[in-house]
One Martini backbone bead per residue (centre of mass of N, CA, C, O) as a GRO file, in nm:
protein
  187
    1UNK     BB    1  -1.123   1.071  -1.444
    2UNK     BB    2  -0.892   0.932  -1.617
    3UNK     BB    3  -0.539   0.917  -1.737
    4UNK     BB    4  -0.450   0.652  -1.806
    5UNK     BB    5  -0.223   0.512  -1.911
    6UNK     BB    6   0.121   0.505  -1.881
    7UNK     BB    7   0.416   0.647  -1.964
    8UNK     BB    8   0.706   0.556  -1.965
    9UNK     BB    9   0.839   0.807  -2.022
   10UNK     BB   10   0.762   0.918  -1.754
   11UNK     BB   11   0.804   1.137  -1.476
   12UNK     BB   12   0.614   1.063  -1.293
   13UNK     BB   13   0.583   0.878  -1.020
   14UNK     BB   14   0.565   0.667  -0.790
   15UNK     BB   15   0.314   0.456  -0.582
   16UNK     BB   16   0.354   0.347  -0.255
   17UNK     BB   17   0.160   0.070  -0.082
   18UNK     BB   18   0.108   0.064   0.274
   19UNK     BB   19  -0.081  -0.155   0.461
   20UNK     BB   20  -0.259  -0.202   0.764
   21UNK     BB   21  -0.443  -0.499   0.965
   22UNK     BB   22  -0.462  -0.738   0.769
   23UNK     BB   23  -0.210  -0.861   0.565
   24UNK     BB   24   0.152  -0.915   0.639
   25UNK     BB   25   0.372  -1.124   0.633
   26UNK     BB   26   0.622  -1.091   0.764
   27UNK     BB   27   0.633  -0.770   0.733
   28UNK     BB   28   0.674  -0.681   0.497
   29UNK     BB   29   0.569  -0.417   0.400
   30UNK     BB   30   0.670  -0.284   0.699
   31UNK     BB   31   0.988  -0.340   0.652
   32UNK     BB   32   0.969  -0.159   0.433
   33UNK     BB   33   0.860   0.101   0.503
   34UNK     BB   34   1.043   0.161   0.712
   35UNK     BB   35   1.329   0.167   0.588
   36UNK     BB   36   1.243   0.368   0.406
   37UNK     BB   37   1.190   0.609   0.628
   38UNK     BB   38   1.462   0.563   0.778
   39UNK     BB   39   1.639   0.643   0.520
   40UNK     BB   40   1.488   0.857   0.350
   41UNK     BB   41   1.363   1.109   0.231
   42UNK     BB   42   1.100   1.291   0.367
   43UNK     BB   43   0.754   1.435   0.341
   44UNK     BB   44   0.417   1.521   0.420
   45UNK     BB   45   0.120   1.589   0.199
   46UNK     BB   46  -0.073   1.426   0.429
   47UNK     BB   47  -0.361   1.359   0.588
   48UNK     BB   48  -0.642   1.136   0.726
   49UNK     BB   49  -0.911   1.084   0.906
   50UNK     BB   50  -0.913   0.837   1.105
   51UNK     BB   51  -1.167   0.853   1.260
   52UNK     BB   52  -1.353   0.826   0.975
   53UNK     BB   53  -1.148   0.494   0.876
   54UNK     BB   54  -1.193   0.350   1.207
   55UNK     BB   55  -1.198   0.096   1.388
   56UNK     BB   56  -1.130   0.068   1.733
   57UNK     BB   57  -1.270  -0.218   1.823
   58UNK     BB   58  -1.128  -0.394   1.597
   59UNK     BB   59  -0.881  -0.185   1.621
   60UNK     BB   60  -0.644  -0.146   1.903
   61UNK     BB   61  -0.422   0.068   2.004
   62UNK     BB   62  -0.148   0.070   2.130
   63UNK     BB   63  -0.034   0.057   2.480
   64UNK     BB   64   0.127   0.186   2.770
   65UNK     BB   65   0.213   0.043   3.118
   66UNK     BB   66   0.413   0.191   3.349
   67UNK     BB   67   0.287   0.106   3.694
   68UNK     BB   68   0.080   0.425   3.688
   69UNK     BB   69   0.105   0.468   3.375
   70UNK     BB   70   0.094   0.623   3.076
   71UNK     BB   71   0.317   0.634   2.815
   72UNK     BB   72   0.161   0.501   2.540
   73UNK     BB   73   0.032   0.573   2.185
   74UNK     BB   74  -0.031   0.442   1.889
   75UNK     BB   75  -0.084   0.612   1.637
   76UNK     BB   76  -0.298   0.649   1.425
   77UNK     BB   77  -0.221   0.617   1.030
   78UNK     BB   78  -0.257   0.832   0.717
   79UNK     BB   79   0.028   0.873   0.494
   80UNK     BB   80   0.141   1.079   0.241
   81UNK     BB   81   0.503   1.078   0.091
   82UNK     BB   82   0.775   1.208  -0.021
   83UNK     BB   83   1.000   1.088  -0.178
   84UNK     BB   84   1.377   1.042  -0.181
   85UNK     BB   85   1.608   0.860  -0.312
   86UNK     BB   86   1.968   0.760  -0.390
   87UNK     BB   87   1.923   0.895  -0.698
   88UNK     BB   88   1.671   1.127  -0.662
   89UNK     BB   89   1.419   1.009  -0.686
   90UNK     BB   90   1.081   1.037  -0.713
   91UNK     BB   91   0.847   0.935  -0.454
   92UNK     BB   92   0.520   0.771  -0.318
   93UNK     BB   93   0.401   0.709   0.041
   94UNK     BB   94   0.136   0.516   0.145
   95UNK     BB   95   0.060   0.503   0.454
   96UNK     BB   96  -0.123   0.282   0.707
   97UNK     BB   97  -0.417   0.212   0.798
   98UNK     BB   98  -0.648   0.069   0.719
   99UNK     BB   99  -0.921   0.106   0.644
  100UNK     BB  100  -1.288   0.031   0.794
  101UNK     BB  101  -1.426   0.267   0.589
  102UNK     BB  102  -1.494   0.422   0.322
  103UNK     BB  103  -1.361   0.318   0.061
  104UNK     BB  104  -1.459   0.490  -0.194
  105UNK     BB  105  -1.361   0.735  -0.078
  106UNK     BB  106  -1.070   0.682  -0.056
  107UNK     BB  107  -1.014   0.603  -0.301
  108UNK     BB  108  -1.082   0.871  -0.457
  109UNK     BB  109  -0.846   1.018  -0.295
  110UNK     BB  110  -0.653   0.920  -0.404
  111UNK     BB  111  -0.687   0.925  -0.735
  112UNK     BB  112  -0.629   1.254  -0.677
  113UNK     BB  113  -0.316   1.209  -0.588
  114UNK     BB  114  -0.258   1.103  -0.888
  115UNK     BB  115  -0.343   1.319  -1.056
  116UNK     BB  116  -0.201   1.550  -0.895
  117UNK     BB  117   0.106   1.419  -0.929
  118UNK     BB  118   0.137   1.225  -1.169
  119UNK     BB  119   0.096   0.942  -1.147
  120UNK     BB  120   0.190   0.642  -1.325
  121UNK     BB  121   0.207   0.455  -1.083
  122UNK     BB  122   0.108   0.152  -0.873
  123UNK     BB  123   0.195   0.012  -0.571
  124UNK     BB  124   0.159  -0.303  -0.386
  125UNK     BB  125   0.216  -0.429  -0.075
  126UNK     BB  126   0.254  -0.750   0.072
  127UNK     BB  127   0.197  -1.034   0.282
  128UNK     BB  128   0.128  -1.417   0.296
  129UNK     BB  129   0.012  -1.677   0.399
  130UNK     BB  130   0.204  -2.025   0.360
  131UNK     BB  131   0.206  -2.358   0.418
  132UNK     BB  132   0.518  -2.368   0.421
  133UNK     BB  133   0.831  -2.418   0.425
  134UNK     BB  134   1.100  -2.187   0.563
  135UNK     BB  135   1.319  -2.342   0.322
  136UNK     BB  136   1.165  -2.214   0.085
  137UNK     BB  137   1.134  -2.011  -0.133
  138UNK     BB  138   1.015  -1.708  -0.194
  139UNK     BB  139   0.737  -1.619  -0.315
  140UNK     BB  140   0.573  -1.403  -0.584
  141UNK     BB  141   0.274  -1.207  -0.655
  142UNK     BB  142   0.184  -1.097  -0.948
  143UNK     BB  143  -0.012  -0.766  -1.032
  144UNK     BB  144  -0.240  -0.608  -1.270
  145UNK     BB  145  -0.422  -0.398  -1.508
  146UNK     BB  146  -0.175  -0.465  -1.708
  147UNK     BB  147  -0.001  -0.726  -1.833
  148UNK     BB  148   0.265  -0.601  -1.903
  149UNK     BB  149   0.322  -0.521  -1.611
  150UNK     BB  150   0.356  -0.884  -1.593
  151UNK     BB  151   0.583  -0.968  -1.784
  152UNK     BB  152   0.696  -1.305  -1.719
  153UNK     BB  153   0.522  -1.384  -1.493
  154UNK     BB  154   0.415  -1.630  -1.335
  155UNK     BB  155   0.075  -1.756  -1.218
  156UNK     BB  156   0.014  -1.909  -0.904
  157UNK     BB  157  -0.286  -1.861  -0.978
  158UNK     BB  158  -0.592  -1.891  -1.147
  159UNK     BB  159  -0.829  -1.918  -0.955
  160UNK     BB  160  -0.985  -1.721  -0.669
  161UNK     BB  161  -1.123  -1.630  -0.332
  162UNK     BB  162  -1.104  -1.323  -0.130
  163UNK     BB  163  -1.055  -1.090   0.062
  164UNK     BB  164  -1.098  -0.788   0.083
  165UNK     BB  165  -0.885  -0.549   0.026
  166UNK     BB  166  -0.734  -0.221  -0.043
  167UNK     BB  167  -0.484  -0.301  -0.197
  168UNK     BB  168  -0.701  -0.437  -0.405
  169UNK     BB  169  -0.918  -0.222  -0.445
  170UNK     BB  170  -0.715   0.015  -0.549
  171UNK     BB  171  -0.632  -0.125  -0.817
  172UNK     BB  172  -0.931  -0.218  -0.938
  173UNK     BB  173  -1.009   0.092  -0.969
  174UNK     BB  174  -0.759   0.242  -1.105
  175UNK     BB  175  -0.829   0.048  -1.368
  176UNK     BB  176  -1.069   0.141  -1.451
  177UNK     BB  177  -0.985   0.408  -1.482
  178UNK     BB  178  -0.698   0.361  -1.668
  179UNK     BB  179  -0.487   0.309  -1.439
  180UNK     BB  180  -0.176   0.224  -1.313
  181UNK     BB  181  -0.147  -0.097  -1.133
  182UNK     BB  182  -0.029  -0.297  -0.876
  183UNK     BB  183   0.129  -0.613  -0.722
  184UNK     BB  184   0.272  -0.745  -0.472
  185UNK     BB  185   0.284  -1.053  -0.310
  186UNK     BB  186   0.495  -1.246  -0.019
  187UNK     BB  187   0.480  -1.577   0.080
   0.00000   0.00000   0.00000
């Protein structure tokens, strides 16, 4: 069950989740991802079994043949990390290749680490592609499973049907249960 809403001035965690495989133009979400992890403190509080949640023939991870030999194998991974930014504050982050299968499964999975660690809110990021010229400025869809959560921000569109991504559905599950997410999309 659900610890519902977060309390605003709960000092629990914020959860930021970047997975890669479906949609990120621009790297939006891999280039924060990478600079968090580049920059900041940080260590895995676990990992996921991709074996369990990959398709390797849909999604195949890069490998290098340099001459005459295979150098490198680009490991699939899926790890919540404990950081802790430049002010000293904690927070966790959930990155790597986004399931191929086990949604729901894995679904219940995060929402034991929110429950766990007392995560107060959930964010994904991830960039989407956009048809405008390049010299438009960068506009941002914020969504949430609790309208104050993303008060005074206009929103981009009406109504849409998009193809189902984990990030979408990490947000719609963990607000079924009470729990607060939310979500940046930057076009």
């Amino acid at each position: 069950t659900g610890t519902g809403p977060a309390d605003p001035t709960s000092t629990g965690p914020v959860l930021l989740h970047v997975f890669t495989g479906f949609i990120d133009a621009g790297q939006a979400g891999s280039l924060a991802r990478d600079h968090l992890l580049a920059t900041l403190q940080h260590r895995p509080l676990a990992t996921f079994d991709v074996d369990r949640l990959l398709d390797y023939r849909s999604r195949r991870p890069p490998m290098v043949f340099v001459e005459n030999h295979w150098k490198s194998y680009e490991d699939p991974h899926l790890v919540p990390h404990e950081m802790t930014d430049a002010a000293g504050v904690r927070f966790l982050l959930l990155e790597g290749a986004e399931p191929d299968i086990l949604w729901e499964r894995f679904v219940d999975a995060v929402r034991g680490l929110v429950e766990t660690y007392g995560v107060r809110l959930t964010i994904g990021v991830h960039g989407i592609p956009m048809g405008v010229p390049h010299t438009r400025p960068t506009s941002v869809t914020a969504h949430a499973t609790r309208a104050e959560l993303v008060a005074g921000r206009d929103p981009w569109v009406g109504t849409v049907q998009v193809p189902g991504a984990m990030t979408n559905l990490l947000e719609y599950r963990l607000g079924r249960k009470g729990l607060d997410a939310m979500g940046f999309a930057v076009h």
